[in-house]
C-alpha positions as CSV (number, residue, x, y, z in Angstrom):
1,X,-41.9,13.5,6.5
2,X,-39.7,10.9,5.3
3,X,-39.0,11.3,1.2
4,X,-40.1,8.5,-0.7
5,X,-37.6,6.3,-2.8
6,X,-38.9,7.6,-5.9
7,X,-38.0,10.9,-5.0
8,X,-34.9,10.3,-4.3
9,X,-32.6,12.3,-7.1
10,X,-31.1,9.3,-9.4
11,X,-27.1,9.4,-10.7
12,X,-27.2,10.3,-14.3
13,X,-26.0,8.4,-16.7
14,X,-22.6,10.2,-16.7
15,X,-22.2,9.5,-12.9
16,X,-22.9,6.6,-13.1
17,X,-20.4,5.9,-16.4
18,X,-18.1,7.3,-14.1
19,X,-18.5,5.5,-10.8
20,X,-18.6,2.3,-13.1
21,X,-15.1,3.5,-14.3
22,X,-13.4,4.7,-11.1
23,X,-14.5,1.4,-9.3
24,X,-12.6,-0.4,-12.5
25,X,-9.6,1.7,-11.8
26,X,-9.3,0.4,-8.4
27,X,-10.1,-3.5,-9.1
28,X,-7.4,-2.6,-11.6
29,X,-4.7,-1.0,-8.6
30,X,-5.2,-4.3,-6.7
31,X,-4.0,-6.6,-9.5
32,X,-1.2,-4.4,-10.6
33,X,0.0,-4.2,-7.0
34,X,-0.7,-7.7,-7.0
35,X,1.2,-8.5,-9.7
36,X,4.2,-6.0,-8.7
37,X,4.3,-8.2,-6.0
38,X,4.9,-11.7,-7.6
39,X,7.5,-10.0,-10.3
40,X,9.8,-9.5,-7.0
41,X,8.8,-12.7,-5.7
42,X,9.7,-14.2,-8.8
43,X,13.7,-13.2,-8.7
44,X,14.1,-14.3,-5.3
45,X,16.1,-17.4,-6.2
46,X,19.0,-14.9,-7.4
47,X,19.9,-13.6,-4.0
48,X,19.5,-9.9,-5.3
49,X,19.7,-7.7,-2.1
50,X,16.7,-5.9,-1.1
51,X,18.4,-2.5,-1.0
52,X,18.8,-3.2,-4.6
53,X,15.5,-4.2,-5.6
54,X,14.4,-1.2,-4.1
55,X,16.9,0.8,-6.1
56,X,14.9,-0.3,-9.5
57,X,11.4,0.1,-8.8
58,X,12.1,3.3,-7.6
59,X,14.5,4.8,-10.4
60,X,11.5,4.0,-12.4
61,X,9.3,5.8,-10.4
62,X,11.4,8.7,-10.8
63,X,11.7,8.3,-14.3
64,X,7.6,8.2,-14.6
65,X,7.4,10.7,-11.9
66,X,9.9,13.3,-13.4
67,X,7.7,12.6,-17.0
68,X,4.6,13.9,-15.6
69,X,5.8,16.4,-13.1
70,X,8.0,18.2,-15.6
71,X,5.0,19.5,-17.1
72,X,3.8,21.3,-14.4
73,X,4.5,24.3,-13.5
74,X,7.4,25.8,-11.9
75,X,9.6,22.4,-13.1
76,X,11.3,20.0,-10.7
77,X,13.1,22.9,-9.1
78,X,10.3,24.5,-8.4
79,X,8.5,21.4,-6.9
80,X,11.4,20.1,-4.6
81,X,11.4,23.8,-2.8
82,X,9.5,22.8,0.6
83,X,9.9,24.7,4.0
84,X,9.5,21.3,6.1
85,X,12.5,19.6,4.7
86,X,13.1,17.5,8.2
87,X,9.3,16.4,7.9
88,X,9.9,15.0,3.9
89,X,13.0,13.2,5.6
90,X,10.8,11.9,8.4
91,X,8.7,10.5,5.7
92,X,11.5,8.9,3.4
93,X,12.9,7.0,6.0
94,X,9.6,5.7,7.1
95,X,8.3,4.7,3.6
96,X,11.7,3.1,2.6
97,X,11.4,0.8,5.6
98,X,7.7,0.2,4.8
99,X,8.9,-0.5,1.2
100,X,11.8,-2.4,2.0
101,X,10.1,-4.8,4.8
102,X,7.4,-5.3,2.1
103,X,9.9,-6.5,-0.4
104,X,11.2,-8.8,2.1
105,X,7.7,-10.2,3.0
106,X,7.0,-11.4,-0.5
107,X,9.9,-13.1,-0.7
108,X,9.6,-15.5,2.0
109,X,5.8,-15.3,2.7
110,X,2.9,-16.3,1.1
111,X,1.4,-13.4,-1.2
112,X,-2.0,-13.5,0.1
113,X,-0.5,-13.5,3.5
114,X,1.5,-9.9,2.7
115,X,-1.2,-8.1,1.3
116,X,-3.8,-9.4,3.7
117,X,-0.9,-7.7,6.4
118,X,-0.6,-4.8,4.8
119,X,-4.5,-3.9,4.9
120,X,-4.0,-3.8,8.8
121,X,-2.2,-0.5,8.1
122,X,-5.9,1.6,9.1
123,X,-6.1,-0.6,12.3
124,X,-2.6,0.8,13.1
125,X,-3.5,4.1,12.2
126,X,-6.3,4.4,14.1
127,X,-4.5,3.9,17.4
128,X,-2.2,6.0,16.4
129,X,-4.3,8.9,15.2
130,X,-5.4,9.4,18.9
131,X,-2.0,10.4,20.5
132,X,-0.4,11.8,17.2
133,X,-3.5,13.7,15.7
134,X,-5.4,14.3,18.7
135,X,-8.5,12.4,17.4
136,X,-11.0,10.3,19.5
137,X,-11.5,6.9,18.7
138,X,-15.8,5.6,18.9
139,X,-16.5,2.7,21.1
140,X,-17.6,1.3,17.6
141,X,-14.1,2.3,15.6
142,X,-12.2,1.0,19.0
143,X,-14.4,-2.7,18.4
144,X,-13.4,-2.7,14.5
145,X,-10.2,-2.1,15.3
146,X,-9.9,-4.8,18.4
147,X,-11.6,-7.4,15.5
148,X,-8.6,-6.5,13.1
149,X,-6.0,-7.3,15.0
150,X,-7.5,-10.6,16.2
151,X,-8.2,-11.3,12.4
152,X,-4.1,-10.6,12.3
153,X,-3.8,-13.1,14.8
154,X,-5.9,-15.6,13.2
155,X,-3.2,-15.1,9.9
156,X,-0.1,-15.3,11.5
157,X,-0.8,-17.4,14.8
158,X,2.2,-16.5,17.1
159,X,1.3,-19.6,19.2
160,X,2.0,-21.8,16.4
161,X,5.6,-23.3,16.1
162,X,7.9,-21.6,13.4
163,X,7.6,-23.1,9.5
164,X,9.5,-22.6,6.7
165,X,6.3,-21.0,5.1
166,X,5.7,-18.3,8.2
167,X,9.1,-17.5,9.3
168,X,7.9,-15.6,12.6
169,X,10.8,-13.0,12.4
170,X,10.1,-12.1,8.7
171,X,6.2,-11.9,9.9
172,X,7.0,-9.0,12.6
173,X,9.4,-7.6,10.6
174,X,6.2,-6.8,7.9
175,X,4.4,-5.8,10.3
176,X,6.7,-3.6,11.5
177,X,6.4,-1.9,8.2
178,X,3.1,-2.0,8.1
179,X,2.9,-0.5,11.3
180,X,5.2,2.4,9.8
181,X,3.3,3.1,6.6
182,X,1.0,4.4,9.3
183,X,3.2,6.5,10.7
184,X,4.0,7.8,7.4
185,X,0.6,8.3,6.2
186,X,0.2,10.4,9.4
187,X,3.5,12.3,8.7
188,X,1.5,13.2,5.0
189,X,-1.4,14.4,6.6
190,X,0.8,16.8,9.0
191,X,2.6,18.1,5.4
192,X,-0.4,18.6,3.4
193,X,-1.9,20.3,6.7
194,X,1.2,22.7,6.7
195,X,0.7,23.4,3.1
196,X,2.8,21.2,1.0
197,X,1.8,20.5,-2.3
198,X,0.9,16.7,-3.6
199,X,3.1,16.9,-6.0
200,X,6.6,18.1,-3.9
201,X,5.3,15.5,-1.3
202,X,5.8,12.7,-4.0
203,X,9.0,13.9,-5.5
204,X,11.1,14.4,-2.3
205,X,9.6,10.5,-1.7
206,X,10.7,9.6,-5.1
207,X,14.3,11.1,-5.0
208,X,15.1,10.8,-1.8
209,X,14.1,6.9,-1.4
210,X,15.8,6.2,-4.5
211,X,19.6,8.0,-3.6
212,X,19.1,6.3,0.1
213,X,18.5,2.7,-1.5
214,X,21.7,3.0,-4.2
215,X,23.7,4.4,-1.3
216,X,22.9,1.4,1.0
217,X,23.0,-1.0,-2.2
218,X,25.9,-0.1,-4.0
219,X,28.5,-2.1,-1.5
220,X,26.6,-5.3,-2.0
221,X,25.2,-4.9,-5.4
222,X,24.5,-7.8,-7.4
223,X,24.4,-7.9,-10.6
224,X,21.2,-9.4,-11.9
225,X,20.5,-11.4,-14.9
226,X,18.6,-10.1,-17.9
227,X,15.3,-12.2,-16.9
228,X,15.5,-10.7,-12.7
229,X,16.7,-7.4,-14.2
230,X,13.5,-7.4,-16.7
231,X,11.2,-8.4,-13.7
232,X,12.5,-5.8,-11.4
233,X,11.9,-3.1,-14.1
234,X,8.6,-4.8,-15.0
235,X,7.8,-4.2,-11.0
236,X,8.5,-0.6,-11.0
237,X,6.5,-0.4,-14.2
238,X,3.6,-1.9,-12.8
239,X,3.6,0.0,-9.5
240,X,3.4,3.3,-11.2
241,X,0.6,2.2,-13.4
242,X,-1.2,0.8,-9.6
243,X,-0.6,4.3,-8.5
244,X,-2.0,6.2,-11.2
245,X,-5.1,3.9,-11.5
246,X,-5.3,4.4,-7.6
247,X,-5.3,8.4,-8.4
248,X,-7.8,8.2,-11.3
249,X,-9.9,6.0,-9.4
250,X,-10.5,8.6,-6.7
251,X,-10.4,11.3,-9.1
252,X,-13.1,9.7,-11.1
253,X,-15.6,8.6,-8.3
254,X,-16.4,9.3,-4.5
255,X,-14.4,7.5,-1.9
256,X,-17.5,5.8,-0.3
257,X,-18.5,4.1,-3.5
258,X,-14.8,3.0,-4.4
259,X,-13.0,2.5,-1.0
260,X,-14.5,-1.3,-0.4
261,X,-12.9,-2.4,-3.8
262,X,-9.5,-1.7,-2.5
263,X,-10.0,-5.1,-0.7
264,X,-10.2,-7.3,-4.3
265,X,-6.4,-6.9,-3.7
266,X,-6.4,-9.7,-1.3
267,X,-8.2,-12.0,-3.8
268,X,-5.8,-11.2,-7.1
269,X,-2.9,-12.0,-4.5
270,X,-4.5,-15.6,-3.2
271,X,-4.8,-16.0,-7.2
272,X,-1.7,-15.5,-8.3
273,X,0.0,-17.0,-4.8
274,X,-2.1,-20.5,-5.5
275,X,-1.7,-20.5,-9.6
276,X,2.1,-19.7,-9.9
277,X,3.4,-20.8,-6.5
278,X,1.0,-23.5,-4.9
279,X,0.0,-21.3,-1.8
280,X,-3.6,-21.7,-1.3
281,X,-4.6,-20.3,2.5
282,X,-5.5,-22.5,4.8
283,X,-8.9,-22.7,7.2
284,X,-7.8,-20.7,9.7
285,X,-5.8,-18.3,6.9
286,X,-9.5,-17.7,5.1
287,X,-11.0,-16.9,8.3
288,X,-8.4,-14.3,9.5
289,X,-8.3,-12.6,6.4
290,X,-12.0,-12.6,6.6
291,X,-12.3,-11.3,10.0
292,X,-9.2,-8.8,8.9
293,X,-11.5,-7.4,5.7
294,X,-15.0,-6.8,7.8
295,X,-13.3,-5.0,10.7
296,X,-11.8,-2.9,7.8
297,X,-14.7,-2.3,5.8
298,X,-16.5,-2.0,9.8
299,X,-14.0,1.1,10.4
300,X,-14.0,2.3,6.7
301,X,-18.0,2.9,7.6
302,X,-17.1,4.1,10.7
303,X,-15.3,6.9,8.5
304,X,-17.8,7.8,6.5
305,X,-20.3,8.6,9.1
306,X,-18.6,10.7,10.5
């Protein structure tokens, strides 16, 4: 016999204070990523190299990341000691390009247009998850996933001639990244799987990201003025606050309830895209991103089926 509605055990008042809160955290993750974004879009008329705008947002990281982690036991010593070294390389490399082909996309592409991108990253690692993790993909995860990446198509329309507003080889190059935050998500799971700690994980990210980028940086470093150097910093700033309202949000509530909200990104990016730099979407831009967003939220309960 099928339980009744009624008898159905209701969320407290404290669960439900705290969904309410963890689904705030995230709506607040999008905008500050969203607003990351435009701060770097912002400097690009002063020619500041990539490898250097990397350099500052992630010197602050480290600089936030070595605040909280020092307190933890063991110190940073402690927390860089890791018996897959090779594998946090593996994932440095990867997440520097990702980061770096990111950068590049908000500079010369429309904001909504990158962050709508960068949500293909679970269409990507869904193929992927089948020869690299040895998972099987549902005929109905395999359809979500075929309706992404025509919603992709739909955004960036290959058969369309070249414009100044979707340079085609900037537009493969993010989603070449976006197709390696995938592969760097999967080298994550493999670390945490082999027992490495969150924590070392980030760090070895962190540091190593951060000595790569001033190495690459330093031979065509420009020196930025007070206002770029400000938004740069502001960036970094920003970024770590997205990723600790990304960690409280999941902290605070369960993944099912929060997980959709992630999307909200896509509209604080149109926003602030249209408001400070005239780019409202088109049409056909509207429809991709929409078709992009259901075959998302189509795998995302997919996922939590399962």
């Amino acid at each position: 016999m099928q339980p009744s509605l009624a008898a159905l055990p209701a969320l407290s008042p404290a669960a439900t204070a705290a969904r309410r809160r963890a689904i705030l955290c995230v709506l607040g993750e999008g905008f500050c990523f969203a607003l990351a974004a435009a701060m770097i879009k912002a400097t690009r008329s002063a020619a500041i190299p990539l490898t250097e705008m990397v350099v500052f947002r992630s010197a602050v990281i480290v600089v936030v990341m070595a605040a909280v982690l020092g307190r933890s036991g063991g110190g940073l010593i402690g927390l860089l000691r890791t018996r897959h070294p090779w594998g946090h390389v593996v994932r440095t490399l990867l997440g520097l390009f990702g980061m770096t082909t990111s950068y590049l996309g908000y500079l010369r592409l429309p904001l909504a247009t990158v962050t709508s991108l960068n949500f293909a990253m679970p269409l990507f690692l869904t193929v992927l998850s089948v020869p690299l993790l040895g998972e099987r993909v549902s005929r109905g995860r395999a359809a979500a996933v075929a309706v992404g990446f025509a919603g992709v198509l739909l955004i960036v329309r290959p058969w369309h001639d070249a414009t100044a507003a979707m340079p085609p080889g900037v537009v493969a190059l993010v989603l070449a990244g976006v197709f390696t935050w995938s592969l760097t998500t999967i080298t994550i799971r493999k670390l945490g799987a082999a027992g490495e700690r969150a924590a070392t994980i980030v760090l070895w990210y962190s540091l190593g990201s951060l000595a790569i980028a001033l190495v690459l940086a330093l031979p065509v470093w420009v020196t930025p003025s007070p206002r770029d150097a400000a938004l740069l910093l502001l960036a970094g700033a920003v970024t770590a606050a997205a990723q600790w309202l990304m960690t409280e949000g999941y902290r605070g509530g369960e993944a099912t309830a929060v997980a959709p909200f992630e999307y909200a990104a896509i509209v604080h990016a149109t926003l602030l895209g249209a408001l400070l730099w005239g780019e409202w979407p088109d049409a056909t831009s509207v429809t991709g991103i929409a078709v992009l967003v259901a075959a998302g939220l189509a795998l995302w309960r997919q996922e939590t089926r399962r």
